[in-house]
C-alpha positions in Angstrom: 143.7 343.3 79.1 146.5 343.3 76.7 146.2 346.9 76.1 147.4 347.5 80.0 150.8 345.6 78.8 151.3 347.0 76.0 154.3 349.2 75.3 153.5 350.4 72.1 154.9 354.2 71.0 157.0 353.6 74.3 161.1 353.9 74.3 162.8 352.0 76.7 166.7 351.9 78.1 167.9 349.3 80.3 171.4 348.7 81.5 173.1 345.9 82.0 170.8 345.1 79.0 173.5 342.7 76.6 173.0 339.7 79.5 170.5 338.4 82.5 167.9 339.7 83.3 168.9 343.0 81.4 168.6 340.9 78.2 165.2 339.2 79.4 163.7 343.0 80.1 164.9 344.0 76.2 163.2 341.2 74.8 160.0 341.1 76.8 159.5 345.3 75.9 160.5 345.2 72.7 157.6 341.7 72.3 155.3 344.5 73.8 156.1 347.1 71.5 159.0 349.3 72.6 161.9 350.6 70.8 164.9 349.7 72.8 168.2 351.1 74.1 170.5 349.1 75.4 173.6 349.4 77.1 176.4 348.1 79.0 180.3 348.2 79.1 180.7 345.2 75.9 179.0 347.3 73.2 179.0 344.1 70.5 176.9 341.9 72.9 174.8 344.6 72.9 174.7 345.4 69.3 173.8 341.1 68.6 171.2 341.7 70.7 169.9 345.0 69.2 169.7 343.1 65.6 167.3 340.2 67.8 165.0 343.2 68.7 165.6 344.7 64.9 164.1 340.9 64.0 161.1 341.5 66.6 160.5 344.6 64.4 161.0 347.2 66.9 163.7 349.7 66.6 167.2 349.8 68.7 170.3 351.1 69.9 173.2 349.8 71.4 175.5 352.1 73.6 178.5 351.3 74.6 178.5 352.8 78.8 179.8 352.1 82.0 177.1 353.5 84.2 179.7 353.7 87.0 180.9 357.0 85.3 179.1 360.1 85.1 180.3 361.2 81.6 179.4 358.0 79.9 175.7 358.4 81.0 175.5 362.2 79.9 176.8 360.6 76.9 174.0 358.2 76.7 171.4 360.1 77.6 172.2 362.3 74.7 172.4 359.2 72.0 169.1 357.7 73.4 167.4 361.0 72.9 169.1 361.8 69.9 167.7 358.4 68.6 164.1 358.7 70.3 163.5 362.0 71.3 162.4 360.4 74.4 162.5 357.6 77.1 159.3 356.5 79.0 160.9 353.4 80.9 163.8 353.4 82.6 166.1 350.6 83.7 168.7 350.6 86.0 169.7 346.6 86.2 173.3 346.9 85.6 175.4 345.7 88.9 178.3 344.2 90.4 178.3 342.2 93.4 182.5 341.2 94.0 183.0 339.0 97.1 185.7 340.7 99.2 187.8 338.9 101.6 186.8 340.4 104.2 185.5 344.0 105.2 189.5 345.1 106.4 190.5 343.8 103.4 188.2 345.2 100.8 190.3 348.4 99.0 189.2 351.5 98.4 189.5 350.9 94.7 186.5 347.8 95.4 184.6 349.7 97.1 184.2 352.7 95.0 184.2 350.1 92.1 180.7 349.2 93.9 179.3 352.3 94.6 179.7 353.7 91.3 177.9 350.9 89.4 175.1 350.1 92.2 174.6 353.8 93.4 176.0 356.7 92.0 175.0 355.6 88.1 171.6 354.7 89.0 171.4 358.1 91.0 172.6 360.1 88.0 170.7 358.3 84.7 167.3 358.7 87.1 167.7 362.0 87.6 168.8 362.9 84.2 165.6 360.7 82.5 163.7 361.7 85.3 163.3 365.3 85.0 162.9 364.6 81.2 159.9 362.0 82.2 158.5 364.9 84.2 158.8 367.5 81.8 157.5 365.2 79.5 154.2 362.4 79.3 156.0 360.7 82.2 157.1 357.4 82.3 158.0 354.5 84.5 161.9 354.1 86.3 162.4 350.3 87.7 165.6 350.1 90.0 167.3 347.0 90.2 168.2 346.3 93.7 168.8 342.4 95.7 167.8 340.7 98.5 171.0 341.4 99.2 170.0 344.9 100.5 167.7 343.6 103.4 169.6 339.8 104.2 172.7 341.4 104.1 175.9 338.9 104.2 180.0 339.2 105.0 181.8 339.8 102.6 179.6 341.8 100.5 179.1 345.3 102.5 179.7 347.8 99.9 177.1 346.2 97.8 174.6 345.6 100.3 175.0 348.7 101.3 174.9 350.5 97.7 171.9 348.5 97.0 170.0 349.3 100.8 171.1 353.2 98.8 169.0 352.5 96.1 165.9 351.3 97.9 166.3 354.7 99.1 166.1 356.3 95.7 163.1 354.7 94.7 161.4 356.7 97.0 163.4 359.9 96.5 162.4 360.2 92.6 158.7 358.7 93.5 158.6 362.1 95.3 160.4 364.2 93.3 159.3 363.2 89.7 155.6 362.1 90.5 153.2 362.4 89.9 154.0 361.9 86.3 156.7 359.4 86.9 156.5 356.3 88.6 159.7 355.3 90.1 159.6 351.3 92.0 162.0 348.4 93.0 162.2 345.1 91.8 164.4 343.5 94.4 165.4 340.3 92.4 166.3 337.4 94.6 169.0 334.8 93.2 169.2 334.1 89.2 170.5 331.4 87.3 172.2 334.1 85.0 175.4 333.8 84.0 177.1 334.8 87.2 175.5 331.7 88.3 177.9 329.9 86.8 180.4 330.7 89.5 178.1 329.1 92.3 178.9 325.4 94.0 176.2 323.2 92.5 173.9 323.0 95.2 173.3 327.0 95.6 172.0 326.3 91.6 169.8 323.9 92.7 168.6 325.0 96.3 167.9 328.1 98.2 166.6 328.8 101.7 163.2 330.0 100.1 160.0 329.5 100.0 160.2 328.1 96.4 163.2 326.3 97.6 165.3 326.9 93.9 166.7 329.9 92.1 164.9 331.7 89.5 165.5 331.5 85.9 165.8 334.6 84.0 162.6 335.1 82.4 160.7 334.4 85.6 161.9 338.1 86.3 160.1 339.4 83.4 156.4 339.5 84.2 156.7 342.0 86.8 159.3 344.0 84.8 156.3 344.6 82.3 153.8 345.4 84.7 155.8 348.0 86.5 156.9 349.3 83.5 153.5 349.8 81.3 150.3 351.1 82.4 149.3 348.1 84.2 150.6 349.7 87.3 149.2 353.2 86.7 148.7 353.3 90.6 151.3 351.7 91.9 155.1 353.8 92.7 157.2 353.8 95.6 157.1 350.4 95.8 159.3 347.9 96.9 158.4 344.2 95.0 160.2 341.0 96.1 161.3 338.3 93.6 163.3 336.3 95.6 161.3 333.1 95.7 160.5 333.5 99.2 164.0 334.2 100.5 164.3 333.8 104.5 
């Protein structure tokens, strides 16, 4: 059984990887084997985090990205292969989910700022890994998206609708890199990560679900690892709720 978790011989990137979930995703890979890059925008927080994998004994690299902007992920993509030679799990976690006053008032600036980072980077580092993965042994790519994509809420278009974009993808690369690649969705309900920390008190303690509470971080990571070793050999195109329940 453990041999259908394991990640051993396997490199994998994440983004959005120094914090939250990212950071859970790093830790629980590198515990089943993989060598690890991570990368966001605050390249120290991922470099601390980099030496905790180093202490696990796997190998890592931090990268400094913003996957909003295409020349940063060429850029990465060229480090992480430079490193590895390869990548047979791909991330794409990091996101930003701004509150807007309202939808005439969000700018143009906002919503592009949203696009980039929950669309257009995801679109570009999938397709970039992606043909590798197929060239390649394959691999596994794990999108990132929200219940906000299906319980869409004021205030937060842009983002709903960049994350209803990347539910698209999944199947997109599903088809177009498979059979060799897997490509699924983990579409991650509320987390008591450190955006959290913004919330009134009782949307940290409650939530219209059927759990009734938000998830801590490394509730997310079982099904990370699963979709992301050969565990789910059969399973791509998929769309799996953590969420708690959300209605």
């Amino acid at each position: 059984m453990n041999d259908l978790f394991s990640l051993e011989g396997k490199v994998a990137l994440v983004t959005g990887g120094s914090r939250g979930l990212g950071r859970e995703m790093v830790l629980v890979f590198a515990r089943a084997g993989a060598d690890v890059v991570i990368t966001s925008r605050k390249v120290d927080a991922c470099e601390a985090l980099a030496g905790e994998v180093r202490a696990l004994g796997r190998r890592a690299l931090a990268v400094g990205a913003h996957v909003g902007n295409w020349s940063d992920i060429d850029r990465l993509v060229d480090a992480a292969y430079s490193e590895f030679g390869r990548v047979d799990v791909l991330v794409n976690n990091a996101g930003m989910s701004p509150l807007a006053p309202s939808s005439a008032e969000t700018s143009e600036e906002l919503f592009d700022k949203v696009i980039d980072v929950n669309f257009k980077g995801p679109f570009r580092l999938s397709a970039l890994v992606g043909e590798r993965m197929a060239a390649g042994d394959g691999g596994s790519i794990i999108n990132v998206s929200s219940s906000g994509a299906i319980m869409p809420q004021p205030g937060f278009g842009p983002y709903s609708g960049a994350k209803a974009g990347l539910n698209a993808l999944t199947q997109v690369f599903a088809r177009e890199y498979g059979p060799k690649v897997r490509v699924n969705t983990i579409s991650a309900g509320p987390f008591l990560t450190d955006i959290s920390k913004a919330w009134p008190d009782e949307a940290r303690e409650s939530t219209r679900s059927s759990i009734g509470r938000p998830g801590n971080p490394s509730e997310i990571v079982t099904t990370a690892l699963y979709l992301a070793s050969p565990a789910s050999s059969y399973t791509t195109a998929s769309f799996v709720r953590v969420d708690g329940g959300l209605y």
